[in-house]
C-alpha positions in Angstrom: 54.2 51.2 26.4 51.3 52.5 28.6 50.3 55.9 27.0 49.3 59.2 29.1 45.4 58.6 28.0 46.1 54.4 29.7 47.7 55.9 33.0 45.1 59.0 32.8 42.3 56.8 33.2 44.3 54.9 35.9 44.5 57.6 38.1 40.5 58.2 37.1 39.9 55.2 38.1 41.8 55.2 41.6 40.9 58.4 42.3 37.3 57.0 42.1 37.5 54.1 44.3 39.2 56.1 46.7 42.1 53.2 47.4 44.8 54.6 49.5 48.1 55.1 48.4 50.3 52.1 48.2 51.8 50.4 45.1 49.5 47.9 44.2 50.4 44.5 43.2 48.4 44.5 40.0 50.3 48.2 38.6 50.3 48.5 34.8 53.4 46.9 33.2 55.0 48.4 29.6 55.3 45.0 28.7 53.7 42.2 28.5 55.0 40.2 30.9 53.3 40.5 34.4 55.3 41.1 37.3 54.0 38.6 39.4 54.1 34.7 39.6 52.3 32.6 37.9 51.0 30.3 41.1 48.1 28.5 41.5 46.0 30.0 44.3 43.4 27.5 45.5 43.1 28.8 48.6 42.5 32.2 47.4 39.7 31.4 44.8 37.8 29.5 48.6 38.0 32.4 50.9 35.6 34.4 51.2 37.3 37.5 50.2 37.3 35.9 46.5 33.6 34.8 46.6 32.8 38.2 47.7 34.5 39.7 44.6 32.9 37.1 42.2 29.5 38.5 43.2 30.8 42.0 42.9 32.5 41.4 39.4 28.8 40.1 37.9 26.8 42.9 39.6 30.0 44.9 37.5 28.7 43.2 34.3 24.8 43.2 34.6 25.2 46.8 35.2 28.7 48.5 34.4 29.3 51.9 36.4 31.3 53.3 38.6 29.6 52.5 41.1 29.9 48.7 40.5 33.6 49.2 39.4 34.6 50.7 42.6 34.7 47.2 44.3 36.4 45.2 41.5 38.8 47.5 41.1 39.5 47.8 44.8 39.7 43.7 44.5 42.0 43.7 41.5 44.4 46.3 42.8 44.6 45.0 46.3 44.6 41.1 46.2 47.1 38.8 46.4 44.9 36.4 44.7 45.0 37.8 41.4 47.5 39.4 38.9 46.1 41.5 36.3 48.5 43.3 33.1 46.9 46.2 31.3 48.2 46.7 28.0 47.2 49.3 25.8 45.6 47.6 22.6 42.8 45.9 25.1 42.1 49.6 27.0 42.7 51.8 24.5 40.4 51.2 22.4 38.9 55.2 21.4 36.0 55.3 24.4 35.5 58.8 25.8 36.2 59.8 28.5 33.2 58.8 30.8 33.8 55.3 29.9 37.2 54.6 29.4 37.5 53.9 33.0 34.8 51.4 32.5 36.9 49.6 29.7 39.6 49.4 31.9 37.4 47.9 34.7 36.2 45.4 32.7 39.1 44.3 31.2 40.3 43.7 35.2 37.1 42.5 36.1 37.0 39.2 32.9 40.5 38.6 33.7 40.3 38.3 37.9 36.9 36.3 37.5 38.7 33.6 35.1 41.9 33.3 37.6 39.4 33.1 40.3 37.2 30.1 38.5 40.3 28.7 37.4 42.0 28.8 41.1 44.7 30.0 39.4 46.9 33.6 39.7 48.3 34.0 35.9 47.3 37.0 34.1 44.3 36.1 31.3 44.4 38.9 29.0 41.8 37.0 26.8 39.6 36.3 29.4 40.0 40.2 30.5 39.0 40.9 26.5 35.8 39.2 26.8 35.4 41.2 29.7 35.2 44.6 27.8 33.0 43.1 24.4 30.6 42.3 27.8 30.3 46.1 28.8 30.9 47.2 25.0 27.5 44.8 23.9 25.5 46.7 26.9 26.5 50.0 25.7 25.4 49.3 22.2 21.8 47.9 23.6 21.2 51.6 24.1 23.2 53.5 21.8 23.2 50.8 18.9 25.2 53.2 16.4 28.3 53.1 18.7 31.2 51.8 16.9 34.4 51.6 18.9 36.7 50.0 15.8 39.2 47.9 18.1 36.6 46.6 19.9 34.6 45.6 16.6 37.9 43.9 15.3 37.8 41.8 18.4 34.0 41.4 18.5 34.9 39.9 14.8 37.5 38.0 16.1 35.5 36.6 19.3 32.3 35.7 16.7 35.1 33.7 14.8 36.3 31.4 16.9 40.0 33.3 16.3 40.1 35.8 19.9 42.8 34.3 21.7 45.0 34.5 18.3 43.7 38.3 17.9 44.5 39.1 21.6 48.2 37.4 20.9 48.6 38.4 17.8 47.6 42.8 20.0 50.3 41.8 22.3 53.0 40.8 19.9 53.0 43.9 17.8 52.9 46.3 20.9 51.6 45.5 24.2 
């Protein structure tokens, strides 16, 4: 279930990308199944639109802000080409305020870029973990004693070879 701090930073995060108001395809589900199909999208991953938001998903990892966000997050929430599931246990994860938006765009920004190198529309939750240890490694670079315990657990997890059974294991006990 999607808790008021998960749909807070939602609206945050809408609010500052200015989208207009329409329900998205990508909305927040309570569970974790995605309400979209799984389909391959081929065509989607060549147009241009998609290579667009490739290049604007890196810029959003070699330097994570708002600013960078804006266009993912526009991409994410508007596309047909992608389908993206936030669950709590991958966004939640005890960031302040200023960057739990940020969490929450990288966690749609690894998931999108895998379905789009892939050519194929299925949510990737993993994929949109790796994602957040990106933008939670370049916050540590400058503040070094920031300790985020979920995100250590799945830092642990990634280092071990054992992420996609950590990430299965989040969902199962209460994405």
């Amino acid at each position: 279930m999607l808790t008021r701090t998960l749909l807070g930073a939602l609206t945050l995060l809408s609010v500052a990308c200015s989208t207009p108001a329409q329900t998205p395809p990508n909305t927040p589900a309570s569970d974790a199944t995605p309400t979209s199909d799984t389909t391959p999208s081929t065509d989607d991953t060549a147009s241009p639109e998609s290579a667009a938001a490739l290049a604007d998903i890196e810029a959003f990892f070699a330097d994570p802000s708002m600013d960078t966000a804006r266009p993912v997050v526009r991409f994410v929430t508007d596309s047909p080409a992608v389908v993206v599931v936030f669950r709590a246990p991958f966004t939640e994860v005890g960031a302040d305020d200023d960057r739990s938006p940020l969490v929450l765009a990288a966690f749609a920004a690894g998931n999108a870029r895998a379905q789009l190198r892939a050519g194929e529309k299925r949510d990737m939750p993993v994929e949109g973990v790796r994602g957040v240890l990106a933008v939670y490694a370049k916050w540590k670079e400058s503040q070094p004693d920031l300790q985020l315990p979920a995100l250590e657990d799945f830092a642990r997890a990634e280092a071990e070879g054992t992420l996609d059974a950590a990430v299965e294991a989040a969902m199962a006990d209460g994405a």
